[in-house]
C-alpha positions as CSV (number, residue, x, y, z in Angstrom):
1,X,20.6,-4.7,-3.2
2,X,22.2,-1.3,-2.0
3,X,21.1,-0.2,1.5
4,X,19.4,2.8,0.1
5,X,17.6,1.3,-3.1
6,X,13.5,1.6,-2.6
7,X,11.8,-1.1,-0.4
8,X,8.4,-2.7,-2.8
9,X,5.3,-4.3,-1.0
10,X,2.8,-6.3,-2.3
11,X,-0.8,-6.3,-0.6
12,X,-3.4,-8.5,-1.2
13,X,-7.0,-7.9,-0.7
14,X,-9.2,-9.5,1.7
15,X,-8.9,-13.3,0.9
16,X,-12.2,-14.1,2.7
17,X,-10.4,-17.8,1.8
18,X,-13.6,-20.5,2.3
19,X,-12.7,-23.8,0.1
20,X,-10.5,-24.6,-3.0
21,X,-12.6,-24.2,-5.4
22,X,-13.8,-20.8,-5.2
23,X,-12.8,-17.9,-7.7
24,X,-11.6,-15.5,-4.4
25,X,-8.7,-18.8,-4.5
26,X,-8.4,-18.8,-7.9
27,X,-7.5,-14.7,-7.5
28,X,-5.6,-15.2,-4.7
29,X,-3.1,-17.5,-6.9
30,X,-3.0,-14.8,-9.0
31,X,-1.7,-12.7,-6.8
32,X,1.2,-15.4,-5.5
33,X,2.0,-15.6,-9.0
34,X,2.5,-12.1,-9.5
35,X,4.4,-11.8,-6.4
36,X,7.0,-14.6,-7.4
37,X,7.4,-13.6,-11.2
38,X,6.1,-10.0,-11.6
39,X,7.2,-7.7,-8.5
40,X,9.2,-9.9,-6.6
41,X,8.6,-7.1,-3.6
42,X,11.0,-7.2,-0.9
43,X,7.7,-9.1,1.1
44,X,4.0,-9.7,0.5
45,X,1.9,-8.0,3.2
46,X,-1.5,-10.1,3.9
47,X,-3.9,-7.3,5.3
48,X,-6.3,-9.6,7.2
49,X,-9.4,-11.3,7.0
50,X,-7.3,-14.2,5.3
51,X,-10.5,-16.6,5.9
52,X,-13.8,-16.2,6.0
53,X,-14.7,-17.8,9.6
54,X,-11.4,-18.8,11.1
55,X,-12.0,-22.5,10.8
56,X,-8.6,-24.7,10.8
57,X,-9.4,-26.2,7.7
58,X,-9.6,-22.8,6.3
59,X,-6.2,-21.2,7.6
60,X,-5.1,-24.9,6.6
61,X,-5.9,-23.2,2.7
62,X,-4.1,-20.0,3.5
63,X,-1.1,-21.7,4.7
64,X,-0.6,-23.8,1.6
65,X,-1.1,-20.5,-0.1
66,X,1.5,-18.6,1.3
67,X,4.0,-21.8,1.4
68,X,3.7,-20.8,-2.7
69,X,5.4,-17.6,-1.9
70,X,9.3,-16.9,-2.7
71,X,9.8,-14.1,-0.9
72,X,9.2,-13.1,3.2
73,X,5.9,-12.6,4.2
74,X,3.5,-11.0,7.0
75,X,-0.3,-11.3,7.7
76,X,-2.8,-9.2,10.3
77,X,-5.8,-10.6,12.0
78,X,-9.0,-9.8,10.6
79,X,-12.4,-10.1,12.1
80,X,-13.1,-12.6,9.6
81,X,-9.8,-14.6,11.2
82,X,-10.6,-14.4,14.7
83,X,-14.7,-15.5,14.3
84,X,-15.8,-17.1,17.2
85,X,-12.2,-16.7,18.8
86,X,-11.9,-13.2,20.4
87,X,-8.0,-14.2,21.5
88,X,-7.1,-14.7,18.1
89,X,-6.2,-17.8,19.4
90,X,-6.2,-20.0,16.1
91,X,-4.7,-17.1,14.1
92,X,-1.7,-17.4,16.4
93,X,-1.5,-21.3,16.7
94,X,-1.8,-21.0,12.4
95,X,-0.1,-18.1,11.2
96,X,1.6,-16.5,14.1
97,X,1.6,-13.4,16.1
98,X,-0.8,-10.8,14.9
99,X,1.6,-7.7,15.8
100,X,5.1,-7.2,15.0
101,X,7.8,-5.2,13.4
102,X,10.1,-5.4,10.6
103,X,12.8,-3.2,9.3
104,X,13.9,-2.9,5.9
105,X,16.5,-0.9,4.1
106,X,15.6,2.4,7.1
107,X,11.8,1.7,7.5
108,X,10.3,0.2,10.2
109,X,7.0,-1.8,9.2
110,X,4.8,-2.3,12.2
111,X,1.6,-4.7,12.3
112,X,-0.8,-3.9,14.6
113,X,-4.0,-6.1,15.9
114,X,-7.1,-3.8,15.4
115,X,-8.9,-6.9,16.9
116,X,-8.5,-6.9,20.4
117,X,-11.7,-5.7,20.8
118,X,-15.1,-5.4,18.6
119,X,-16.1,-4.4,16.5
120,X,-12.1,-2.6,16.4
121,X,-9.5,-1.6,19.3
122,X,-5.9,-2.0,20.4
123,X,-5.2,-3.3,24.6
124,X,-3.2,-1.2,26.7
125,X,-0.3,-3.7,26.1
126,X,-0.4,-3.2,22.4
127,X,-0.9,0.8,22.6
128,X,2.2,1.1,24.9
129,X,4.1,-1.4,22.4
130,X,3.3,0.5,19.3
131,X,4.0,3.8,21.2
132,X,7.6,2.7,22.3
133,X,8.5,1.2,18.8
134,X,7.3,4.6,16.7
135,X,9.5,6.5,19.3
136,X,11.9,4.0,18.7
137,X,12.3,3.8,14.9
138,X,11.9,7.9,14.7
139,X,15.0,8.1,17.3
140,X,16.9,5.4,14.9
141,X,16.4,7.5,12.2
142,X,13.8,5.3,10.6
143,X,10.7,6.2,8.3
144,X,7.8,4.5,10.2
145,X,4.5,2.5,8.1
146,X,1.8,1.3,10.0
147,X,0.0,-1.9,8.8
148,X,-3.6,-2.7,10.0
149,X,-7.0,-4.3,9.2
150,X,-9.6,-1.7,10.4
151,X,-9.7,1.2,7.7
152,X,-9.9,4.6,9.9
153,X,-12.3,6.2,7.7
154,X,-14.6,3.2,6.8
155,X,-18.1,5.0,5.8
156,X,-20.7,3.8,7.9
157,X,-18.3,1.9,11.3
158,X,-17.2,3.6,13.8
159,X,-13.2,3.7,14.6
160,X,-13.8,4.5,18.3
161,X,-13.1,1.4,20.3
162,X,-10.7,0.9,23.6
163,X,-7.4,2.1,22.5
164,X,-8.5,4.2,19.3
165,X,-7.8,7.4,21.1
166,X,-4.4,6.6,21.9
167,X,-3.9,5.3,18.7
168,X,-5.0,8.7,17.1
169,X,-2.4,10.4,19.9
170,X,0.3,8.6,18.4
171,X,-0.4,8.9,14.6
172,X,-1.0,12.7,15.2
173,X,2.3,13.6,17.5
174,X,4.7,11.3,15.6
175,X,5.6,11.3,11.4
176,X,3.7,8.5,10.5
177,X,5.1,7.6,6.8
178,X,1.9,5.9,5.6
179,X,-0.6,3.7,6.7
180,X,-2.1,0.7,4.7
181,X,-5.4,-0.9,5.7
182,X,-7.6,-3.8,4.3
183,X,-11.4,-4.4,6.1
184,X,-13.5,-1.6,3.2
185,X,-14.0,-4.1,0.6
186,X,-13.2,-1.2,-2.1
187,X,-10.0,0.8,-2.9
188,X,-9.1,4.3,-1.9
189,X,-6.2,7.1,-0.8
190,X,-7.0,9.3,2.0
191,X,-5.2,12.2,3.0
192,X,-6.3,13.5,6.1
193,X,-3.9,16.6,5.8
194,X,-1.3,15.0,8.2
195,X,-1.4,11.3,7.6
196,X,-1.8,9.3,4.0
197,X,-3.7,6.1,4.1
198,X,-4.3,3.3,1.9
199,X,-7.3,0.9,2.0
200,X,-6.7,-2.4,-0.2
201,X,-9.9,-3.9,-2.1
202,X,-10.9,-7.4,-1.5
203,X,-10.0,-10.0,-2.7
204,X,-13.0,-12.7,-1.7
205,X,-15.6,-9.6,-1.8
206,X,-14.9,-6.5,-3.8
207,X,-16.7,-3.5,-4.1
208,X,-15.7,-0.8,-7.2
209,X,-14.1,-3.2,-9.1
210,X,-12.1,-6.5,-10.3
211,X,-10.0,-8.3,-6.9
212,X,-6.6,-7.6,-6.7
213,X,-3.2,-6.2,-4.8
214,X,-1.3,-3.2,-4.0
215,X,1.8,-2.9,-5.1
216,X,4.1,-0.1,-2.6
217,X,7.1,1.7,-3.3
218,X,9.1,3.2,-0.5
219,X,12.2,5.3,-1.0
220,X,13.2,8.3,1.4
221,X,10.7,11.0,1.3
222,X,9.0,9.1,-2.2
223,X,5.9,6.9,-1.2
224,X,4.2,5.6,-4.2
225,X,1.2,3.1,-4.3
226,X,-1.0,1.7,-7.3
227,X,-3.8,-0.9,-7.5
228,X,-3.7,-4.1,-9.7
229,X,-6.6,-6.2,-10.6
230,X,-5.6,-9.3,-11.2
231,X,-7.1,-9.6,-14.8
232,X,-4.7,-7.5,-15.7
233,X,-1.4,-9.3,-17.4
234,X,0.5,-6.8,-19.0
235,X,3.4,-4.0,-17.9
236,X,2.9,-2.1,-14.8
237,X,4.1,1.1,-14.0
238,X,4.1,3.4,-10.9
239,X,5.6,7.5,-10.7
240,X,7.5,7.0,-7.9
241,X,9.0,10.6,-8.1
242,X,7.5,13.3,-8.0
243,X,5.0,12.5,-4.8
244,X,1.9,12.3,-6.2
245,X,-0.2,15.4,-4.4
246,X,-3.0,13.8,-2.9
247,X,0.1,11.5,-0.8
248,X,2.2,15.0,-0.2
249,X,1.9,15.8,3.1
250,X,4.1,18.1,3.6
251,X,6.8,20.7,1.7
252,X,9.6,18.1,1.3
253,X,6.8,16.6,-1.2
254,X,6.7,19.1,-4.0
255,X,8.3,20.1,-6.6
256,X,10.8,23.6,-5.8
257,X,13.2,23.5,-9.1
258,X,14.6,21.7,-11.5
259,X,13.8,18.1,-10.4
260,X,13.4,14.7,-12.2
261,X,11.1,11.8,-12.8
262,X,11.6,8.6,-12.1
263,X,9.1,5.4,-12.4
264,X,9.1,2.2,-11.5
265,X,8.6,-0.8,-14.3
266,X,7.3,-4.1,-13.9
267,X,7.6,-6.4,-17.1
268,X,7.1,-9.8,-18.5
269,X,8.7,-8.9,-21.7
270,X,11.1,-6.9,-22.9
271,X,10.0,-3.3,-22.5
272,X,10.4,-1.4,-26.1
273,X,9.7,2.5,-25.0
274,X,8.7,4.5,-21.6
275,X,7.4,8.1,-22.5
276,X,6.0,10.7,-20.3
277,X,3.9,13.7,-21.4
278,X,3.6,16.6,-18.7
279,X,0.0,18.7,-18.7
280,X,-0.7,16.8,-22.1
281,X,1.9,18.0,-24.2
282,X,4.8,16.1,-26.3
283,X,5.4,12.2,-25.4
284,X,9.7,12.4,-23.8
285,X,11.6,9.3,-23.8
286,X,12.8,8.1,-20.4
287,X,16.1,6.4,-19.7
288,X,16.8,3.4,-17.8
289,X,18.6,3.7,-14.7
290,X,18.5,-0.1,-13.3
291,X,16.8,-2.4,-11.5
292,X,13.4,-1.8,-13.4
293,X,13.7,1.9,-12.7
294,X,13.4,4.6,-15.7
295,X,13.8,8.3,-15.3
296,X,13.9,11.9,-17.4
297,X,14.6,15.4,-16.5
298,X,11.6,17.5,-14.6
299,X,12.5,21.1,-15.6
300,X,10.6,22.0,-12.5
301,X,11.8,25.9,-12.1
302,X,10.1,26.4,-15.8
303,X,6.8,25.0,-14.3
304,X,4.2,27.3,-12.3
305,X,3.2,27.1,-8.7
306,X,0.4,24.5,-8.6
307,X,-0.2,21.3,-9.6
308,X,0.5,19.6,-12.6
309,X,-0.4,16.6,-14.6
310,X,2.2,13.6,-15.7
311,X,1.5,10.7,-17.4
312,X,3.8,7.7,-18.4
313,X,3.5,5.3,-21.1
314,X,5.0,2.1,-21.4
315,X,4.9,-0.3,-24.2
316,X,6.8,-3.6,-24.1
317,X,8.2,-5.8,-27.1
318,X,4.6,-7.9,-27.5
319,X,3.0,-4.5,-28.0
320,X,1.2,-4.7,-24.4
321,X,0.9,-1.3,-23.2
322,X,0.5,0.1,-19.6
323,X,0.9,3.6,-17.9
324,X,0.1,5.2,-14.8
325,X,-1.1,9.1,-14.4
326,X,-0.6,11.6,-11.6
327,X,-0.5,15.0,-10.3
328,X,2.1,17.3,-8.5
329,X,2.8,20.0,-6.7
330,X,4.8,22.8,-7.5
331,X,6.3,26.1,-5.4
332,X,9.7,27.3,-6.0
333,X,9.7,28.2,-2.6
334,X,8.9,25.0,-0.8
335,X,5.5,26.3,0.9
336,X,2.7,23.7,0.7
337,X,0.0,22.9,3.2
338,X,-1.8,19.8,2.7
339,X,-5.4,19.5,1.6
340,X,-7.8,16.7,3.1
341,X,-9.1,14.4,0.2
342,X,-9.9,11.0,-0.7
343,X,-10.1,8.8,-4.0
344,X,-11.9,7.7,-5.1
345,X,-15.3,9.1,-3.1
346,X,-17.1,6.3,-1.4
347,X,-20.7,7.0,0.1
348,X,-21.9,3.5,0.3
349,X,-21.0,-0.3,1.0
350,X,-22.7,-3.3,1.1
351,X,-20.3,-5.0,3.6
352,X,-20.1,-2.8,6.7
């Protein structure tokens, strides 16, 4: 693959893994079956709390799980994983270090352990580390994504524990690309008008909806990021250009002139049509441009400051249809300030 093509992620939810024959399983090789025949991302991103009490018979059923996978992957510590076992101590012996960093294609990934003290917080040792490899990757040139377990705006928990501080020091003095979370049981996007995050539902307990995976797109200044149930079996599709606005953080994410679009297309069939419509007007075929990428002209210096509202439309050759909707930004003269906001709203949980 070229050295600048995009860099995709798959995240599962939560596993909460217990025994075999549970549906939260039977979801979770779902997901490693999407991973291995649908996305094939560049790796699969486990987001913690991989079993439910940290028991060696359990992270015995995560391993086979992940033995299934064809591609590199990754996992965090959960609270769930380190039950009982405040050193993690089982997690490492099992699955291997909680923190670590991994660059792909001119982004650094970095894992961090939320868990080194409860109910969340990072040691000295790891605050320093993570400090030294943002400066590092920023200095390299390098777009920098944060993985962790504990969400940072998690109604109802506090995300003030040893460390936390520091951690807030270094998300707010350095360009922080993104940050992905697990831990909420429910899905949502925050923008906190200097850093986007993402929180991943669970998979062994979700709240808002059907257990599933994120799927991530990474390309220079383009982060996209969708949700997947995995009851859903037909095409997926993600905008991956334009930035959608409640990720823009900043005025290299809007739209200034004439522009395109470009989305992402993941298929088990052929794929007959893509078509996007912009502020609900005429359907506009797209062209494909390679490796499961389509794209079409954005006549952005016709369009007025604002935001506006695109929505894509696939349709592959069983007649299985799927799309994905967003809105942009626009300012011919590059100004934009970000705006905090969440979606969707959460004001209640039953798991924290």
């Amino acid at each position: 693959m070229a050295p600048d093509a995009p860099v995709t992620v798959l995240i599962p939810g939560d596993l909460h893994l217990t025994t075999p024959g549970q549906p939260n399983r039977a979801a979770a090789l779902r997901a490693i079956d999407d991973a291995n025949e649908l996305i094939r991302p560049d790796f699969v991103q486990f987001i913690g709390d991989n079993v439910q009490d940290g028991s060696d018979e359990q992270f015995a059923l995560f391993g086979a799980l992940c033995a299934r996978l064809r591609m590199p992957w990754f996992a965090l510590v959960g609270d769930h994983d380190a039950q009982g076992d405040p050193t993690a101590r089982r997690f490492r012996d099992r699955v291997g270090d909680p923190c670590g960093a991994v660059t792909v294609r001119g982004f650094r990934f970095l894992r961090l352990n939320t868990q080194e003290a409860r109910p969340v917080g990072l040691s000295p040792d790891q605050v320093a580390w993570f400090r030294s490899e943002v400066d590092a990757a920023l200095a390299a040139g390098e777009r920098v994504v944060v993985f962790q377990h504990n969400y940072p705006y998690q109604i109802w928990e506090d995300f003030a524990g040893p460390g936390t501080d520091a951690w807030r020091e270094i998300v707010q003095t350095r360009r922080v690309y993104a940050l992905v979370c697990g831990h909420t049981h429910y899905w949502q996007l925050a923008n906190d008008g200097r850093n986007v995050l993402a929180a991943v539902r669970s998979i062994g307990d979700p709240e808002g909806g059907a257990p599933g995976y994120a799927v991530a797109v990474f390309h220079g200044e383009d982060f996209a990021i969708t949700y997947r149930p995995v009851t859903e079996r037909g095409p997926l599709v993600l905008v991956t250009h334009p930035r959608e606005v409640l990720l823009a953080t900043g005025p290299e994410h809007v739209v200034t002139g004439a522009d395109e679009v470009r989305v992402r297309v993941w298929s088990g069939a052929p794929v007959g049509a893509v078509e996007l419509s912009l502020n609900g007007g005429t359907q506009v075929p797209m062209d494909p441009c390679g490796d499961g990428f389509w794209r079409a002209p954005l006549s952005g210096e016709r369009l007025a400051k604002g935001t506006h509202r695109l929505a894509v439309r696939i349709e592959d050759a069983t007649g299985a249809a799927g799309g994905h909707e967003i809105e942009f930004a626009v300012d011919p003269t590059g100004r934009y300030t970000a705006v905090p906001m969440v979606r969707p709203l959460v004001t209640s949980t039953t798991f924290c």
